[in-house]
N, C-alpha and C positions, 0 to 999 in steps of 0.2 A: 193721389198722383202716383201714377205709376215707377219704380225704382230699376234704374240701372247700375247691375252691380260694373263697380268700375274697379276698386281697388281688394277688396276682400268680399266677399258673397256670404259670409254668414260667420256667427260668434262661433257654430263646430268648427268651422274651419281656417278659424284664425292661429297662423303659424307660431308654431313655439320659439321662445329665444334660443339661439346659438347657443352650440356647448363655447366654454369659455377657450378651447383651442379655436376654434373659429373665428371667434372677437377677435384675438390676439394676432393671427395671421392676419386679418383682415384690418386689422387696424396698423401693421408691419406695412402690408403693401400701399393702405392708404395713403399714411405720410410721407413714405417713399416717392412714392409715385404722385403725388402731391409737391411737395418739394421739389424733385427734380424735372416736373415740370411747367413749373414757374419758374425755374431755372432758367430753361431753353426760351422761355417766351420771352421775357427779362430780358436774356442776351440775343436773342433773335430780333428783337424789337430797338438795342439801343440804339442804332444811326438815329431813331425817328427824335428823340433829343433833341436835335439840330431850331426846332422851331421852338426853343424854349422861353422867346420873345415874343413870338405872337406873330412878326414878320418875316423869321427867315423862311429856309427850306425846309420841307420834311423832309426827312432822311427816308430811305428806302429798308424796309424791313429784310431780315436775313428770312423766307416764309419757311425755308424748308425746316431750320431750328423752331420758329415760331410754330410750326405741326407736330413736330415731333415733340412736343410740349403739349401741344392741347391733346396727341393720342392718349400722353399720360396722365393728362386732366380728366380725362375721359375714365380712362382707367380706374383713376380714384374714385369715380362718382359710380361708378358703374359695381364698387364692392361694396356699396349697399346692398347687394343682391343676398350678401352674405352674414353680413352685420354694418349697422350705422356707427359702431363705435370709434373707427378710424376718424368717419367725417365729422363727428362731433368734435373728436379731439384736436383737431387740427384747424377746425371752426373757431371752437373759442380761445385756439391761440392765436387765430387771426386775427380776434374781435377786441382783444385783451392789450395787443402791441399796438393795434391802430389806435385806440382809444387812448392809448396813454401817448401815444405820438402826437394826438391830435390837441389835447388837451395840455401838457407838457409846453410853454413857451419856447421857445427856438431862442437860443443865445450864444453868443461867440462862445462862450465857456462850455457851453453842455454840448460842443458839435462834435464831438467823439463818443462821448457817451450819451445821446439823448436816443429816445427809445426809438424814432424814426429813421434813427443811421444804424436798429439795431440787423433790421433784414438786409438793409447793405451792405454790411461787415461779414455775413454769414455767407451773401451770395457772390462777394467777394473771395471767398475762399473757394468755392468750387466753380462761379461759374463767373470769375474778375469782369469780365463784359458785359455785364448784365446787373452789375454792382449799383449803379449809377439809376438806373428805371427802375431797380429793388425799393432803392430811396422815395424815388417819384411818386408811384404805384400806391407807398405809403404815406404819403403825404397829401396827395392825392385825393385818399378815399378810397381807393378800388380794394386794397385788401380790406378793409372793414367792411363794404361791399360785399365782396367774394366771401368772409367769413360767416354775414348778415345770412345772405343766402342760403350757402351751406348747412348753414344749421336750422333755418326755417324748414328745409329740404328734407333734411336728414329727420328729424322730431316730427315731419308729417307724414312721412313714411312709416316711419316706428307705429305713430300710432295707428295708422289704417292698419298695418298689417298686423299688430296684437288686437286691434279691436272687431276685426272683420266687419266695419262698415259696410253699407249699401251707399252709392251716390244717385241722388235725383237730378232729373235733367234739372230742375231750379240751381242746385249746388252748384251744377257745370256753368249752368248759365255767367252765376254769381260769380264764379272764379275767374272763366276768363272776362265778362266783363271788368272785374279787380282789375287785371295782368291790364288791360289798356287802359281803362283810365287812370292809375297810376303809374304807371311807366315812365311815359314822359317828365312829369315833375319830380318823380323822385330821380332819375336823370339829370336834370339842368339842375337840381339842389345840388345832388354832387357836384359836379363840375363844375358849378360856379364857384361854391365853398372851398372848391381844393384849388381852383385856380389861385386863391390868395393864401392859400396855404403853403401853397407849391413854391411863388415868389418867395414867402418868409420862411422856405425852407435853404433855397439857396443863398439868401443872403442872409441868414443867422444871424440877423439882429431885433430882431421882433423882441422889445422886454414884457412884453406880459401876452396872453392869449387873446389871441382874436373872436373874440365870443362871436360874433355874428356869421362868420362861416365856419367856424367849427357846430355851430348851432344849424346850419342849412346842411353842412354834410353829413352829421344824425340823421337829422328830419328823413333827408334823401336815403339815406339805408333803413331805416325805420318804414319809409312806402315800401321800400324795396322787399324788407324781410315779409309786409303783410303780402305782397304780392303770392312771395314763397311760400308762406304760411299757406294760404289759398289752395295748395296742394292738394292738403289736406280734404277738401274737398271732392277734389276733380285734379288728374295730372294737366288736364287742360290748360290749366293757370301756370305750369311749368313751360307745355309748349308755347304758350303763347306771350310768357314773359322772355323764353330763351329767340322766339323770333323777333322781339321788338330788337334785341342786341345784335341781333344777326343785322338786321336794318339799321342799324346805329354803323356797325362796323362797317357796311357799304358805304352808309350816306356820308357819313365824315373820313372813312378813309379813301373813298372815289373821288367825292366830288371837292371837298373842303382844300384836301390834301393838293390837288389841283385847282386852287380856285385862284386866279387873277389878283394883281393888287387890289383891283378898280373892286373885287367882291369881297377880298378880306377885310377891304374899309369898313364895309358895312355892318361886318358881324362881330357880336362882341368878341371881347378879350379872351376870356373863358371857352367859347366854342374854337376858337382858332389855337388854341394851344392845349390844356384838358381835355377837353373831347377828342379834339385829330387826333390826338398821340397816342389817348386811348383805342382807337379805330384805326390806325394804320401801325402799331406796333403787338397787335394781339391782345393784349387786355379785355377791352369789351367781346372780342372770341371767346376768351377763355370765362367768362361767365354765361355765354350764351350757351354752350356744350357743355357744362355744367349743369346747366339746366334743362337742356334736351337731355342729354344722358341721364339726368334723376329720374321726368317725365315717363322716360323708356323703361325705367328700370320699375317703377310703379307699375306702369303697364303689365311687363312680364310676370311680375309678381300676382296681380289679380288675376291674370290668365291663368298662370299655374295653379293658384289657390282654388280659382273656379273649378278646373278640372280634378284636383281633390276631392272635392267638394261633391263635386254630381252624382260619384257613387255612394254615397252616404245619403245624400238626397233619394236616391231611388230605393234604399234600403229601408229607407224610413217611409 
C-alpha cells in the first residue's frame, strides 16, 4: 500500500528537540496564554449561568471577550510548533485538579477548600466574572476534557515529529473514522455525568461520590483522549474531532439555546443545561480550536520537515 507522508517523511529527517531556552519560552507563553484565555472565555461566557435549572434563560455570551480568549487558546496550541513542553504542563495540571474535583465528595464543609472551587478562587482573582463558569467548567467535565485532549495532542505530535513517521491512507482512514464514531458518545457521557455533578456542586451537600457519573465523565474523556491520541496517526482525526465541536457549538448554542418550552420538554435535563451552556458560552469553542489549531500545527510541521527532507533525498 502506498504511503503518504503526512506528518514527518523519514527517520533523517525527524527534527531535533528544542534547546532547553525554547522549551522554557515556550512553555512561559503556553501557560500564559492558556490561562488568560480561559480567563476571557470564563468571563465572556458567565451571563449563560442563567439556565442553571434546566428551564430558565440563557444568558447571552459577552463573544468579543469569549474571542479574545479562544485567539489566545489558539495561541497556546499553536507553540507547539516550538516545543510541547508548555502543553503538557498545563495538561496534566488540568487532568490532576479535575480528577480530584471529580472524585473529592462535595460537602458543606470542604466548599472553600475542595479542589473544584480551586480554579474559582484563582479566576477570581484576575478575572472575578468569570469566577463562577471557572467552577462549572470543572465540575462539569470540560477542564479534564480540555486537559484529556491537550495532552493526547501534544504526545502525538512529539512523537511523529522525533519519529519521522510516514501515514497511509489506511491510518487516515482509521483516524478519522475514530474522531466520528466516537465523538458523540464520548460527548453525551460528559455531559450527562457532569450534569449531576454540576447540581451537587451547587448545592454542597453530596456526602459521598457519585460513582456512576463521575464514572461516565472518565469514560467520556477517555473516548475523547483516544480520539486525540488518533493524531498520531493522521492530523485528520484532529480536524475532524475539532469540527464535530464546532457543530456542537452551533447546534446547542443556535438552536437549543432558542428552543420553545413545548421542545425543552422533550429533551433531557443534561442537554438543556451541560451541553447549552457549554455551546453558547464558549467552552465547546475552546476545545474545538484547540484542536484545529494542533491539526494545523502538525500539518506545518510535516511540510516543513518534507521540505528539509527532499534535499537530502536527492543527494542521496
Amino acid at each position: 500500500m502506498s504511503e503518504i507522508p503526512d506528518a514527518a517523511t523519514s527517520d533523517r529527517a525527524s527534527a531535533p528537540a528544542p534547546p532547553w531556552q525554547r522549551r522554557v519560552a515556550s512553555a512561559v507563553v503556553t501557560i500564559v496564554t492558556r490561562f488568560l484565555g480561559l480567563g476571557l472565555v470564563f468571563s465572556g461566557g458567565a451571563s449563560t449561568l442563567t439556565a442553571g435549572t434546566g428551564d430558565a434563560t440563557v444568558g447571552t455570551a459577552d463573544w468579543v471577550s469569549v474571542a479574545a480568549g479562544l485567539v489566545l487558546i489558539g495561541i497556546s496550541a499553536a507553540s507547539m510548533i516550538v516545543s510541547t513542553c508548555g502543553v503538557i504542563i498545563v495538561a496534566c495540571t488540568e487532568i490532576v485538579v479535575s480528577l480530584l474535583g471529580l472524585v473529592i465528595p462535595f460537602s458543606l464543609g470542604s466548599r472553600d477548600v475542595h479542589p473544584v472551587n480551586w480554579p474559582r478562587a484563582v479566576y477570581a482573582v484576575v478575572f472575578p466574572d468569570g469566577a463562577e463558569l471557572a467552577g462549572f467548567a470543572t465540575a462539569s467535565g470540560f477542564l479534564l476534557v480540555l486537559g484529556a485532549v491537550s495532552l493526547a495532542a501534544a504526545l502525538g505530535h512529539r512523537g511523529r515529529r522525533r519519529s519521522g513517521s510516514r501515514v497511509s491512507p489506511l491510518g487516515r482512514i482509521v483516524a478519522m473514522g475514530g474522531a466520528v464514531v466516537l465523538s458523540i458518545p464520548g460527548a453525551v457521557l460528559v455531559w450527562a455525568g457532569g450534569y449531576h455533578q454540576v447540581v451537587a456542586y451547587r448545592v454542597f451537600v453530596s456526602p459521598d461520590v457519585a460513582v456512576g457519573p463521575v464514572i461516565m465523565i472518565i469514560a467520556g474523556a477517555l473516548l475523547c483522549t483516544a480520539i486525540a491520541s488518533a493524531g498520531r496517526l493522521s492530523a485528520a482525526a484532529l480536524y475532524a474531532f475539532g469540527l464535530f465541536w464546532v457543530t456542537m457549538w452551533v447546534a446547542f448554542g443556535a438552536f437549543l439555546s432558542g428552543a420553545t418550552p413545548e421542545t425543552v420538554s422533550i429533551i433531557p435535563a443534561w442537554a438543556t443545561t451541560t451541553a447549552v451552556i457549554w455551546g453558547v458560552s464558549g467552552l465547546s469553542a475552546s476545545v474545538a480550536l484547540f484542536l484545529l489549531v494542533s491539526g494545523g500545527v502538525m500539518r506545518f510541521v510535516a511540510l516543513s520537515t518534507r521540505r528539509v527532507a527532499s534535499p537530502v533525498d536527492a543527494e542521496s
